[in-house]
PDB file of N, CA, C and O in Angstrom:
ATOM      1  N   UNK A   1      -9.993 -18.396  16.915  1.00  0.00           N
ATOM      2  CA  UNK A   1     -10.844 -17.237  16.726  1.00  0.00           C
ATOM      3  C   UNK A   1     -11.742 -17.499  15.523  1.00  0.00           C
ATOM      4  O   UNK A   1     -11.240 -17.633  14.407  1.00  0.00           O
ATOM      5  N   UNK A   2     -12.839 -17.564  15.689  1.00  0.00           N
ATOM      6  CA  UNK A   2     -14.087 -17.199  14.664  1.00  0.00           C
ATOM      7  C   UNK A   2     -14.776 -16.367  14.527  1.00  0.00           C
ATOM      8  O   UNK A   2     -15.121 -15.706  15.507  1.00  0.00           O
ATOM      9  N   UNK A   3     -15.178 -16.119  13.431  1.00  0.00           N
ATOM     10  CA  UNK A   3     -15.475 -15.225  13.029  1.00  0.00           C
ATOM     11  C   UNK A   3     -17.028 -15.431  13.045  1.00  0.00           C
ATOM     12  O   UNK A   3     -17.538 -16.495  12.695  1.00  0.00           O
ATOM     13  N   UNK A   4     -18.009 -13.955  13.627  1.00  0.00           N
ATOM     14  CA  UNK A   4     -19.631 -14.849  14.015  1.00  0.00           C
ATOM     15  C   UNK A   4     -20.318 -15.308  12.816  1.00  0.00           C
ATOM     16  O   UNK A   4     -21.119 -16.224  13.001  1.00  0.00           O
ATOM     17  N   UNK A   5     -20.108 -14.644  10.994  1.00  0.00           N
ATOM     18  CA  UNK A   5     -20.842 -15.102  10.204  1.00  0.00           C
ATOM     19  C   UNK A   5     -19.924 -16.918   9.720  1.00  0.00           C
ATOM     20  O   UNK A   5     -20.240 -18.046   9.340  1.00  0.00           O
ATOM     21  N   UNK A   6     -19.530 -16.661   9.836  1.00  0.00           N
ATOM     22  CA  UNK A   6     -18.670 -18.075   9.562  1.00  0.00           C
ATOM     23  C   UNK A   6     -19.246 -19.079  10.723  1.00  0.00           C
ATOM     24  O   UNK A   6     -20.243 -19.627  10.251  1.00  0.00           O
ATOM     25  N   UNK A   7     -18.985 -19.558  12.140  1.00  0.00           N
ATOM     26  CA  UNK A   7     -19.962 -19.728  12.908  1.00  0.00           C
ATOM     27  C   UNK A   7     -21.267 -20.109  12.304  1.00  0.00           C
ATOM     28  O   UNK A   7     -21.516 -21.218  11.829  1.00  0.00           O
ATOM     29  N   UNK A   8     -21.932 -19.280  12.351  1.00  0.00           N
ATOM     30  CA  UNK A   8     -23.567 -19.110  12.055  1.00  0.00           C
ATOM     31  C   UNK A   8     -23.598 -20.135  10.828  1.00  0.00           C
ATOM     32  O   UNK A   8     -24.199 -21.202  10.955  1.00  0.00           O
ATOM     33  N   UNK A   9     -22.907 -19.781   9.572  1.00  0.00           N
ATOM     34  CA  UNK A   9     -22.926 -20.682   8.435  1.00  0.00           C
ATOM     35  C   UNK A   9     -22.498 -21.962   8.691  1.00  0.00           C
ATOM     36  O   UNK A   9     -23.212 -22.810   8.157  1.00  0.00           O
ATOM     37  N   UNK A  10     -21.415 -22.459   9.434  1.00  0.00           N
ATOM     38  CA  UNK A  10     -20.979 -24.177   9.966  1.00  0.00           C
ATOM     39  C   UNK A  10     -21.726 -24.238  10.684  1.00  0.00           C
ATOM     40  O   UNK A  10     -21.312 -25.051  11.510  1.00  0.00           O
ATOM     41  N   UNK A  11     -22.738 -23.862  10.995  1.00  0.00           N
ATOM     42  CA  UNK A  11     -23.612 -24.674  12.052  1.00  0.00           C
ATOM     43  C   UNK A  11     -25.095 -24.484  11.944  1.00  0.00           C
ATOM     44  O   UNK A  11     -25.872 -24.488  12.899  1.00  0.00           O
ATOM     45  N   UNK A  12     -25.466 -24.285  10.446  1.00  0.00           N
ATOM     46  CA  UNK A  12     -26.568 -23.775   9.961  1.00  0.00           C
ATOM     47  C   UNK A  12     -27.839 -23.022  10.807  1.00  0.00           C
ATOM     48  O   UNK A  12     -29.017 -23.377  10.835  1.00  0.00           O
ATOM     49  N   UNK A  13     -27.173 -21.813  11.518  1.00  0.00           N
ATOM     50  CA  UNK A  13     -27.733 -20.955  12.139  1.00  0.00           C
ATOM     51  C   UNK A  13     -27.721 -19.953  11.151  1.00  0.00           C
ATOM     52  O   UNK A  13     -27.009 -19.666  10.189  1.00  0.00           O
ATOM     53  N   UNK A  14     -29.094 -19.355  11.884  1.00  0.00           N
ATOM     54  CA  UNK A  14     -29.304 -17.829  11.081  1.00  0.00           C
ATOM     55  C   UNK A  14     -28.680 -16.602  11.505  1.00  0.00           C
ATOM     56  O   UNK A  14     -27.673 -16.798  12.185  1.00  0.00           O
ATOM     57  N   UNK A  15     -28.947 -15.526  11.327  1.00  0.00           N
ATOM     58  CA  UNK A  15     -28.839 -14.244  12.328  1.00  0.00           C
ATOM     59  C   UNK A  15     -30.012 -14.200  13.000  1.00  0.00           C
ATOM     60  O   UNK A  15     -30.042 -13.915  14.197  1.00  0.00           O
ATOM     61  N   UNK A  16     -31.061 -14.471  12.318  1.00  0.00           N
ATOM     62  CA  UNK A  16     -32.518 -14.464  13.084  1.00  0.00           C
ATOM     63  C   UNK A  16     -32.492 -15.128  14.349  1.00  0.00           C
ATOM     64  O   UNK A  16     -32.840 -14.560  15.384  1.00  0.00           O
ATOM     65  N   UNK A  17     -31.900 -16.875  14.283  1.00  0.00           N
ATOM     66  CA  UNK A  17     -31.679 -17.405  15.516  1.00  0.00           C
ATOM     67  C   UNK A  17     -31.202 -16.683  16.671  1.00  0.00           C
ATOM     68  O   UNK A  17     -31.531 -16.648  17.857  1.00  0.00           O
ATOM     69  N   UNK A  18     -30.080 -15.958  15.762  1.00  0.00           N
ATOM     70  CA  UNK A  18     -29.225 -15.243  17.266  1.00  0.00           C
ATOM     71  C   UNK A  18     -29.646 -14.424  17.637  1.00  0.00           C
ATOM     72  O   UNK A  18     -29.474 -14.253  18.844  1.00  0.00           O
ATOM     73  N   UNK A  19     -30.272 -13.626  17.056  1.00  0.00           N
ATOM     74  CA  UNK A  19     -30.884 -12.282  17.493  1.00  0.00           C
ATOM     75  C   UNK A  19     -31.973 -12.636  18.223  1.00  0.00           C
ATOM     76  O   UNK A  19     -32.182 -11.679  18.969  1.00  0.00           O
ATOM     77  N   UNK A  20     -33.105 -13.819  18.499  1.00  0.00           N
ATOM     78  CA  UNK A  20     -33.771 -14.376  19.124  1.00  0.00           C
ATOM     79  C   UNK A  20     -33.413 -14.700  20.512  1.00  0.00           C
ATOM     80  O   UNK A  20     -34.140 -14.547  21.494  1.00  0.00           O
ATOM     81  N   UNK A  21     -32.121 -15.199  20.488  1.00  0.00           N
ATOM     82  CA  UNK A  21     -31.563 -15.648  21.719  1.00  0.00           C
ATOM     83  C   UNK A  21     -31.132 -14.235  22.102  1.00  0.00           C
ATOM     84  O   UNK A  21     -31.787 -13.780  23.040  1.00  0.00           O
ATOM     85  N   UNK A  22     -30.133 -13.382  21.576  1.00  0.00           N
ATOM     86  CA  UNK A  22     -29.707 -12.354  22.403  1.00  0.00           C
ATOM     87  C   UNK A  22     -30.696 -11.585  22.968  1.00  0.00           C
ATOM     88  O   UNK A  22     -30.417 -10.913  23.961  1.00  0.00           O
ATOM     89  N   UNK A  23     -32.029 -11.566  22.411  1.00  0.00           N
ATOM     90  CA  UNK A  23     -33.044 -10.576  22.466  1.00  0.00           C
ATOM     91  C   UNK A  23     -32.886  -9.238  21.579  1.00  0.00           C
ATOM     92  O   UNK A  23     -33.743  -8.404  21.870  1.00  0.00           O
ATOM     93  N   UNK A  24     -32.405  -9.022  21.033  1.00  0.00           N
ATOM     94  CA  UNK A  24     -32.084  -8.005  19.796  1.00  0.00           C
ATOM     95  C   UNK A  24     -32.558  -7.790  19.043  1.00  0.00           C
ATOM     96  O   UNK A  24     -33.347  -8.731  18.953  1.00  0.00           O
ATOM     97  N   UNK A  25     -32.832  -6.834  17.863  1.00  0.00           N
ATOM     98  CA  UNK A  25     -33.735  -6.867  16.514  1.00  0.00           C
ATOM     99  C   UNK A  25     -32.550  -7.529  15.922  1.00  0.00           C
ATOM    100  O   UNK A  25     -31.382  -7.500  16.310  1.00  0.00           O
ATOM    101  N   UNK A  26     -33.220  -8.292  14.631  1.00  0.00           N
ATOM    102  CA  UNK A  26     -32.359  -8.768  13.659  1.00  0.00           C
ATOM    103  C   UNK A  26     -31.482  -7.763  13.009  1.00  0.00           C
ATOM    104  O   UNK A  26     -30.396  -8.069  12.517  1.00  0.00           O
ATOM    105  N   UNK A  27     -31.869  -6.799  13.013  1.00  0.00           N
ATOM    106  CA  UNK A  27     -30.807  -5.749  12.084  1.00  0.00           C
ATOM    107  C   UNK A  27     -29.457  -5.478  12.746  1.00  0.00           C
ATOM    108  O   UNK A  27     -28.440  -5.272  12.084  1.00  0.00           O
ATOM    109  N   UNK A  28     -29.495  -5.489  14.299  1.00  0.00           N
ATOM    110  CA  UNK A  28     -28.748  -5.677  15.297  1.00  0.00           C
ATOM    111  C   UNK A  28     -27.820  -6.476  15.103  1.00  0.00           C
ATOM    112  O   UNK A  28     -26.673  -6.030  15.088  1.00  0.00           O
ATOM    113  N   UNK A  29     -28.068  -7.935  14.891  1.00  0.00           N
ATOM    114  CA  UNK A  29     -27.333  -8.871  15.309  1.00  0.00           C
ATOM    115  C   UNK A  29     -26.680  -9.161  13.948  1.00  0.00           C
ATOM    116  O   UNK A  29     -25.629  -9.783  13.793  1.00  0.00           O
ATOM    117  N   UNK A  30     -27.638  -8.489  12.738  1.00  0.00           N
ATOM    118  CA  UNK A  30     -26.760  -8.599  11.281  1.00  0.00           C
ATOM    119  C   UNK A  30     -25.696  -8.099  11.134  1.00  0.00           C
ATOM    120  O   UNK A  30     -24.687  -8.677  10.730  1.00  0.00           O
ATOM    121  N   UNK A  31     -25.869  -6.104  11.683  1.00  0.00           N
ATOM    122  CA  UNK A  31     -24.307  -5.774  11.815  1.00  0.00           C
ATOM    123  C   UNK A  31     -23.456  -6.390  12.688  1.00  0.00           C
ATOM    124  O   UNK A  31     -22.291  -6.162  12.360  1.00  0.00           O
ATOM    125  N   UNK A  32     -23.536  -6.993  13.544  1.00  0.00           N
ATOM    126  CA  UNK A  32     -22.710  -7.914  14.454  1.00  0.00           C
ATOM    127  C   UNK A  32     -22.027  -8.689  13.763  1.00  0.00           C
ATOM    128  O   UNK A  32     -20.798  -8.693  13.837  1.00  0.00           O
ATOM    129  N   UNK A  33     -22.822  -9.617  12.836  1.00  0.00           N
ATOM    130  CA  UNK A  33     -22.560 -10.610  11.714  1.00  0.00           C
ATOM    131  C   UNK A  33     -21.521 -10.510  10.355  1.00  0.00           C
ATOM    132  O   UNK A  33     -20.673 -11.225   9.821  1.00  0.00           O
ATOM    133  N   UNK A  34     -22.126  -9.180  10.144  1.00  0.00           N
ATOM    134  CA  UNK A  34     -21.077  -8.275   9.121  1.00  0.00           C
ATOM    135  C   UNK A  34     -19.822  -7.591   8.974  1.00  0.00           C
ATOM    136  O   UNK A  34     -19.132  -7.149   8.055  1.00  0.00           O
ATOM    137  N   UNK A  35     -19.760  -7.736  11.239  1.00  0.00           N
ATOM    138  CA  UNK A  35     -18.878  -6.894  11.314  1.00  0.00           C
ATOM    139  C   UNK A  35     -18.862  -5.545  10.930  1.00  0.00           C
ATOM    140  O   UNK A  35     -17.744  -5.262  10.499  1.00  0.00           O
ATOM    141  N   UNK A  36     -19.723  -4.489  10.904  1.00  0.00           N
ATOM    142  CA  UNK A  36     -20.329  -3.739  10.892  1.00  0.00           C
ATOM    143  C   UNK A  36     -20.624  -2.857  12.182  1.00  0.00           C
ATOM    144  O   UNK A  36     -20.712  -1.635  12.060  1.00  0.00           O
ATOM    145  N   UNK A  37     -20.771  -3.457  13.381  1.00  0.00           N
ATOM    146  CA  UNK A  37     -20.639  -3.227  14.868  1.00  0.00           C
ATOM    147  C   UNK A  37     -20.429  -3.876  14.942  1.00  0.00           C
ATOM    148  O   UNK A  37     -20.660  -4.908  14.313  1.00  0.00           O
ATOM    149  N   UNK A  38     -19.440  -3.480  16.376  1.00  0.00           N
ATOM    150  CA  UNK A  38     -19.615  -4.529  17.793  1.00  0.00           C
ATOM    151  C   UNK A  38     -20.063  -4.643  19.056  1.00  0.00           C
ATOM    152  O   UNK A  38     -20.013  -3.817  19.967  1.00  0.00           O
ATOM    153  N   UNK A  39     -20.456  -5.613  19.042  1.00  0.00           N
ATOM    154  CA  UNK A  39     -21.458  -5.615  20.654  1.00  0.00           C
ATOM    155  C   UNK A  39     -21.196  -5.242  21.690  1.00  0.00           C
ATOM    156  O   UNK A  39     -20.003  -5.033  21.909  1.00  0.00           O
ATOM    157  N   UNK A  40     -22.042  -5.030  22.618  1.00  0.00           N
ATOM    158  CA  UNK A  40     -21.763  -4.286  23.771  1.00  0.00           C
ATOM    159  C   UNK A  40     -20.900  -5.641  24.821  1.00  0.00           C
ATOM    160  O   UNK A  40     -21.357  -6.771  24.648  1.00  0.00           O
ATOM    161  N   UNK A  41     -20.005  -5.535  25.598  1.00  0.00           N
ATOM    162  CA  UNK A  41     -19.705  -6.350  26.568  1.00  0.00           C
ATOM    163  C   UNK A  41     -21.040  -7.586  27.077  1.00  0.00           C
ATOM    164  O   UNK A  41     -20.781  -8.786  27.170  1.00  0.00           O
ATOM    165  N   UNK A  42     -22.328  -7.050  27.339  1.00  0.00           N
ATOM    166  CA  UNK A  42     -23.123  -7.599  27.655  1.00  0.00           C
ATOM    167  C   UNK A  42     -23.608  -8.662  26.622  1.00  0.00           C
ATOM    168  O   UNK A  42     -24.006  -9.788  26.922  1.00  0.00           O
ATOM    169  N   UNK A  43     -23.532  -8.223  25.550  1.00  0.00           N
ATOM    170  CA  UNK A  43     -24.193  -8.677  23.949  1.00  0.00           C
ATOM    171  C   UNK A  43     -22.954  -9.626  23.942  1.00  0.00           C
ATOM    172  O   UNK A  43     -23.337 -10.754  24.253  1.00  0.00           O
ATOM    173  N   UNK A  44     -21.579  -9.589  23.697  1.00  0.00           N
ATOM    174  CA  UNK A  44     -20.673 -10.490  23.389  1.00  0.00           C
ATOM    175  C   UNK A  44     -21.008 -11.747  24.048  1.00  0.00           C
ATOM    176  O   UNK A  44     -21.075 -12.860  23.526  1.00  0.00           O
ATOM    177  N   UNK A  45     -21.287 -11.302  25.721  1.00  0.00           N
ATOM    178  CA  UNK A  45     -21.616 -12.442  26.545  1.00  0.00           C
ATOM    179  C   UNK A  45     -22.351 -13.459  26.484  1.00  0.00           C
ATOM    180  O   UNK A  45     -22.294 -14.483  27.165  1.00  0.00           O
ATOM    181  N   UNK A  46     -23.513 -12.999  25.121  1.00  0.00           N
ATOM    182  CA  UNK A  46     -24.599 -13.827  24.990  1.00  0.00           C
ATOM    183  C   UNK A  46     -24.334 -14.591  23.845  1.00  0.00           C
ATOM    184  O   UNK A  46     -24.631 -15.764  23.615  1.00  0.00           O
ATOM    185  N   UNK A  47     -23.709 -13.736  23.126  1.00  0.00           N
ATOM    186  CA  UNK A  47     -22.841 -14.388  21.435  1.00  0.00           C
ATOM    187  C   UNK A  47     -21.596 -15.265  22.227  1.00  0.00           C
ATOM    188  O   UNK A  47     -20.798 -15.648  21.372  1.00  0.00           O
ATOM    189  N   UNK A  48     -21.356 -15.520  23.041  1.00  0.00           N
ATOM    190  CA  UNK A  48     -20.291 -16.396  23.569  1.00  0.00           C
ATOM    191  C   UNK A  48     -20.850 -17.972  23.917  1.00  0.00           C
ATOM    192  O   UNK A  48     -20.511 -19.133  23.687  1.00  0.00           O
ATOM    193  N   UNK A  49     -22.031 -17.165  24.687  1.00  0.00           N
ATOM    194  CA  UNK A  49     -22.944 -18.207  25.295  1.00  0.00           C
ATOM    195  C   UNK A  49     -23.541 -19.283  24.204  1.00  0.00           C
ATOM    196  O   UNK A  49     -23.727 -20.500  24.219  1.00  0.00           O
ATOM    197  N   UNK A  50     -23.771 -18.115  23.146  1.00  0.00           N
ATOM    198  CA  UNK A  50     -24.675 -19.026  21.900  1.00  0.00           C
ATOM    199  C   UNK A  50     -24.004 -19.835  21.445  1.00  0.00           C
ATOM    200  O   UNK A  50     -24.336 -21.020  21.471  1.00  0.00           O
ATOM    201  N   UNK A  51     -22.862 -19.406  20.897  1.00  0.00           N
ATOM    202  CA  UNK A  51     -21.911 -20.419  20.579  1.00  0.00           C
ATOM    203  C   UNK A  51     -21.031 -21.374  21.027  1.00  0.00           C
ATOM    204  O   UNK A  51     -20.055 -21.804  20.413  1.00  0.00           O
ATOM    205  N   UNK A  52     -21.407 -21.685  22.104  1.00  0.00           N
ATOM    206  CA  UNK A  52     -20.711 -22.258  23.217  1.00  0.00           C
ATOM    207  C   UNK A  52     -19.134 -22.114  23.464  1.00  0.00           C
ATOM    208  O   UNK A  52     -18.358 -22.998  23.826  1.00  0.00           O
ATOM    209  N   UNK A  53     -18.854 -20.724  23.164  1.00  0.00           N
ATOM    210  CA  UNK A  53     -17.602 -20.271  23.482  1.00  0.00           C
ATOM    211  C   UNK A  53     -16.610 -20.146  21.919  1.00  0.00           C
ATOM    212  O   UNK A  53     -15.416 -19.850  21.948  1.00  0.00           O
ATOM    213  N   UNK A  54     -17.304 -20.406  20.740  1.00  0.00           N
ATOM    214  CA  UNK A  54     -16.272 -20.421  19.880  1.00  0.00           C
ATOM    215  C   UNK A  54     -16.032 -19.408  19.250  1.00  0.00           C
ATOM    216  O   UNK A  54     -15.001 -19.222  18.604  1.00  0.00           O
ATOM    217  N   UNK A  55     -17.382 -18.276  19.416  1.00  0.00           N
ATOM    218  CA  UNK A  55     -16.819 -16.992  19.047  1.00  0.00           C
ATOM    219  C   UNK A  55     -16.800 -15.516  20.569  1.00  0.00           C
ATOM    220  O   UNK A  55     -17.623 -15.213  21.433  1.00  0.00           O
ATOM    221  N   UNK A  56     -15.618 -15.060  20.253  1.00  0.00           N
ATOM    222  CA  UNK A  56     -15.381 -14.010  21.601  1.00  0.00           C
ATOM    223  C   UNK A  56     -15.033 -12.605  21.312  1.00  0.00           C
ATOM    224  O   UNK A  56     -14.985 -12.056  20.212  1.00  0.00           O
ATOM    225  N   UNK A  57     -14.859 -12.243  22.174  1.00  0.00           N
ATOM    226  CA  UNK A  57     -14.424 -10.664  21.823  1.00  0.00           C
ATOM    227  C   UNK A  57     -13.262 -10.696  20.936  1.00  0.00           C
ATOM    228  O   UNK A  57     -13.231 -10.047  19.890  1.00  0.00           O
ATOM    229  N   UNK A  58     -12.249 -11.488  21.361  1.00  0.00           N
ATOM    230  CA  UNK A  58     -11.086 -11.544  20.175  1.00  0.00           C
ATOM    231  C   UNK A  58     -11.251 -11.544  18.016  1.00  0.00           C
ATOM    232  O   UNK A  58     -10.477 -11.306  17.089  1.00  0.00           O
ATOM    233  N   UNK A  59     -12.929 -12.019  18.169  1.00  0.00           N
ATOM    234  CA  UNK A  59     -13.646 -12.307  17.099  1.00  0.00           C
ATOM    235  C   UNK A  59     -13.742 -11.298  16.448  1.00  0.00           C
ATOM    236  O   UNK A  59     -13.338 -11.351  15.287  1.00  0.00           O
ATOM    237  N   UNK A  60     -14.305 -10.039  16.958  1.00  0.00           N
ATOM    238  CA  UNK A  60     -14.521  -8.962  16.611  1.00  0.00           C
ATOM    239  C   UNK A  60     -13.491  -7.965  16.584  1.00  0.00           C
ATOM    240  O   UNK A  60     -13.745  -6.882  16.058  1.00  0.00           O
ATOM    241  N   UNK A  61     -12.470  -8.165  17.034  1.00  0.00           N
ATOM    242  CA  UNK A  61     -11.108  -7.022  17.933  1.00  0.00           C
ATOM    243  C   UNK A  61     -10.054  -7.342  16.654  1.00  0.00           C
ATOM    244  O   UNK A  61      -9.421  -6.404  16.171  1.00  0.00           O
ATOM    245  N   UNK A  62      -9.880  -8.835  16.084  1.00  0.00           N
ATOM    246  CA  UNK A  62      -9.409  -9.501  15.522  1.00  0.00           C
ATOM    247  C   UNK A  62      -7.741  -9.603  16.080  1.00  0.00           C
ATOM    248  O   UNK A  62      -6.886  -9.218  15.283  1.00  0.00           O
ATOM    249  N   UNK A  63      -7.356 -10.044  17.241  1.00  0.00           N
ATOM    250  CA  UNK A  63      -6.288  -9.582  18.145  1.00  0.00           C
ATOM    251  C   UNK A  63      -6.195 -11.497  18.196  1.00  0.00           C
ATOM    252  O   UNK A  63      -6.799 -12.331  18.870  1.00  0.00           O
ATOM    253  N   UNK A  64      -5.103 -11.599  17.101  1.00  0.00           N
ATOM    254  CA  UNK A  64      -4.538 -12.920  17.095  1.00  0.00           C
ATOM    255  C   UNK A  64      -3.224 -13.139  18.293  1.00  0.00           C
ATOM    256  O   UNK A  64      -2.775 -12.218  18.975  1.00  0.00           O
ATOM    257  N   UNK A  65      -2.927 -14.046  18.329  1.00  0.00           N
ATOM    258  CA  UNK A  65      -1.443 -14.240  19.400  1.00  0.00           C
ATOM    259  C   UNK A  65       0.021 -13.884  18.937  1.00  0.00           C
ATOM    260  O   UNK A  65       1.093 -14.114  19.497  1.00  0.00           O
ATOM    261  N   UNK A  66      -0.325 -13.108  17.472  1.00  0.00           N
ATOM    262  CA  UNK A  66       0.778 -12.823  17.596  1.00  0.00           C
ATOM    263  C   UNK A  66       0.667 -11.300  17.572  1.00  0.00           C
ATOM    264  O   UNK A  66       1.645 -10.641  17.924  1.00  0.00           O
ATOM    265  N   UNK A  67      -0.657 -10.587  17.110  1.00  0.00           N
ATOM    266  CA  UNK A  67      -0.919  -8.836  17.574  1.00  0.00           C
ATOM    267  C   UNK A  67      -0.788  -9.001  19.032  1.00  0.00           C
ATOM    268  O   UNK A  67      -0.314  -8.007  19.582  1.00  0.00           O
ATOM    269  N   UNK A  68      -1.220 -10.460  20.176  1.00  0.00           N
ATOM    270  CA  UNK A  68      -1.120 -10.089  21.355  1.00  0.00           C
ATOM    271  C   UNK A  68       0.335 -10.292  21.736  1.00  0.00           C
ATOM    272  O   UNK A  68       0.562  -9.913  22.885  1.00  0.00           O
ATOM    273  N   UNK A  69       1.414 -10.800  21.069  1.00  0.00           N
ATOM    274  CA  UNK A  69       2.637 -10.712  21.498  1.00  0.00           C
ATOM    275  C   UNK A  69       3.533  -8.929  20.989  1.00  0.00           C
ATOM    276  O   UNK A  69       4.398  -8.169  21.424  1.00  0.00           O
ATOM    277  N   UNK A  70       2.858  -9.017  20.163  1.00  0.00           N
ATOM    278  CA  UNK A  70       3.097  -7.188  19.807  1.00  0.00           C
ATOM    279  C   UNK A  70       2.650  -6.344  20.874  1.00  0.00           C
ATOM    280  O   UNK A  70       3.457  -5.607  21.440  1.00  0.00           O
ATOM    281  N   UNK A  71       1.438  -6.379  21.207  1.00  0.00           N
ATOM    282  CA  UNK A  71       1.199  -5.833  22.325  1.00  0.00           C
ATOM    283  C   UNK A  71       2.097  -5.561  23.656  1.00  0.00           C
ATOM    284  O   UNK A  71       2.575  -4.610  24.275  1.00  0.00           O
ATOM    285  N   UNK A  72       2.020  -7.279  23.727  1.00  0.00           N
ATOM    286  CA  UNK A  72       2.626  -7.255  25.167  1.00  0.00           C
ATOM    287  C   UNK A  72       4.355  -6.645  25.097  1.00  0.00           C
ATOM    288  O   UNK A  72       4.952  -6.182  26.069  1.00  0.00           O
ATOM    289  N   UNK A  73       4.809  -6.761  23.984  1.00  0.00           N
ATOM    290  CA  UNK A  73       6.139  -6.043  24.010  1.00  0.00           C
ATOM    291  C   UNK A  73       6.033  -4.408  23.931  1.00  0.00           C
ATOM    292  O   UNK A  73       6.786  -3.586  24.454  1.00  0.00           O
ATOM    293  N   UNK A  74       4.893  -4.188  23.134  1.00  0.00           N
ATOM    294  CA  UNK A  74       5.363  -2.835  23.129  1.00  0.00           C
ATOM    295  C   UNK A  74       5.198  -2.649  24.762  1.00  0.00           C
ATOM    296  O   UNK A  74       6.191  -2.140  25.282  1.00  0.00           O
ATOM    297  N   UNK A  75       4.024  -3.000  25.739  1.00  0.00           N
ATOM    298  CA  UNK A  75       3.426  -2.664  26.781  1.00  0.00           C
ATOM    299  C   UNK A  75       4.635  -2.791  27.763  1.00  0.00           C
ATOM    300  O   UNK A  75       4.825  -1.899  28.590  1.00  0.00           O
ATOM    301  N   UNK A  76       5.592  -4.057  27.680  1.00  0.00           N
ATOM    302  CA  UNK A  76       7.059  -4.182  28.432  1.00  0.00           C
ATOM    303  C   UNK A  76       8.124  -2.966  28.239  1.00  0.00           C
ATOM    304  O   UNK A  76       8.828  -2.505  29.137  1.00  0.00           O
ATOM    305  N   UNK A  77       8.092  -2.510  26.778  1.00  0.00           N
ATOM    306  CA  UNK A  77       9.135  -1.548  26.431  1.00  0.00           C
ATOM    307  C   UNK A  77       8.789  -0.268  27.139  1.00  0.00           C
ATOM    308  O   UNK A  77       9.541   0.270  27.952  1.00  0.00           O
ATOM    309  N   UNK A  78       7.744   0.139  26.825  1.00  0.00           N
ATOM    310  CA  UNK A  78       6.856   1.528  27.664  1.00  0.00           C
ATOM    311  C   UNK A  78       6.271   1.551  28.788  1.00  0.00           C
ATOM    312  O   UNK A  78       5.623   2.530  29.158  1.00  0.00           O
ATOM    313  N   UNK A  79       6.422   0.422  29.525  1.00  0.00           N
ATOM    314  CA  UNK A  79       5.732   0.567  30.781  1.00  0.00           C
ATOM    315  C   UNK A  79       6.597   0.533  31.781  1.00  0.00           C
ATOM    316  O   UNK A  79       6.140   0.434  32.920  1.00  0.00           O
ATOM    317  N   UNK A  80       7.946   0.603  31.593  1.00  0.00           N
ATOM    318  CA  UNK A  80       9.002   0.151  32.360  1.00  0.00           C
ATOM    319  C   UNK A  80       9.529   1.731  32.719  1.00  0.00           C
ATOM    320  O   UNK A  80      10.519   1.906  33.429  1.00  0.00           O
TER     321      UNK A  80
END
């Protein structure tokens, strides 16, 4: 999981770049950057694309493997 301003900085991209590619205003894609918002399903898709997959919804959600093993237990305990 990466994080999109971290990203952007290892790979000496801007926000400007991305916001170019997503089609977005820059102010847009800054709170994206800041974590500040998060993108719409459609918008992630393109921030996925840009980065060739290294940053995802998990990026923003911040839902590591072990919040998703929390999950999935509570979801086993209560769904039963």
């Amino acid at each position: 999981m990466t994080k999109l301003q971290d990203w952007l900085d290892n790979n000496d991209k801007t926000v400007a770049d991305m916001a170019r590619f997503c089609d977005v205003k820059h102010t847009v894609a800054l709170r994206w950057a800041n974590g500040a918002r998060i993108p719409s399903r459609e918008n992630m898709q393109k921030i996925y694309e840009y980065t060739g997959g290294a940053v995802d919804a998990n990026s923003f959600y911040n839902i590591n493997s072990a919040n998703r093993k929390e999950l999935n237990n509570e979801e086993n305990t209560h769904g039963n």
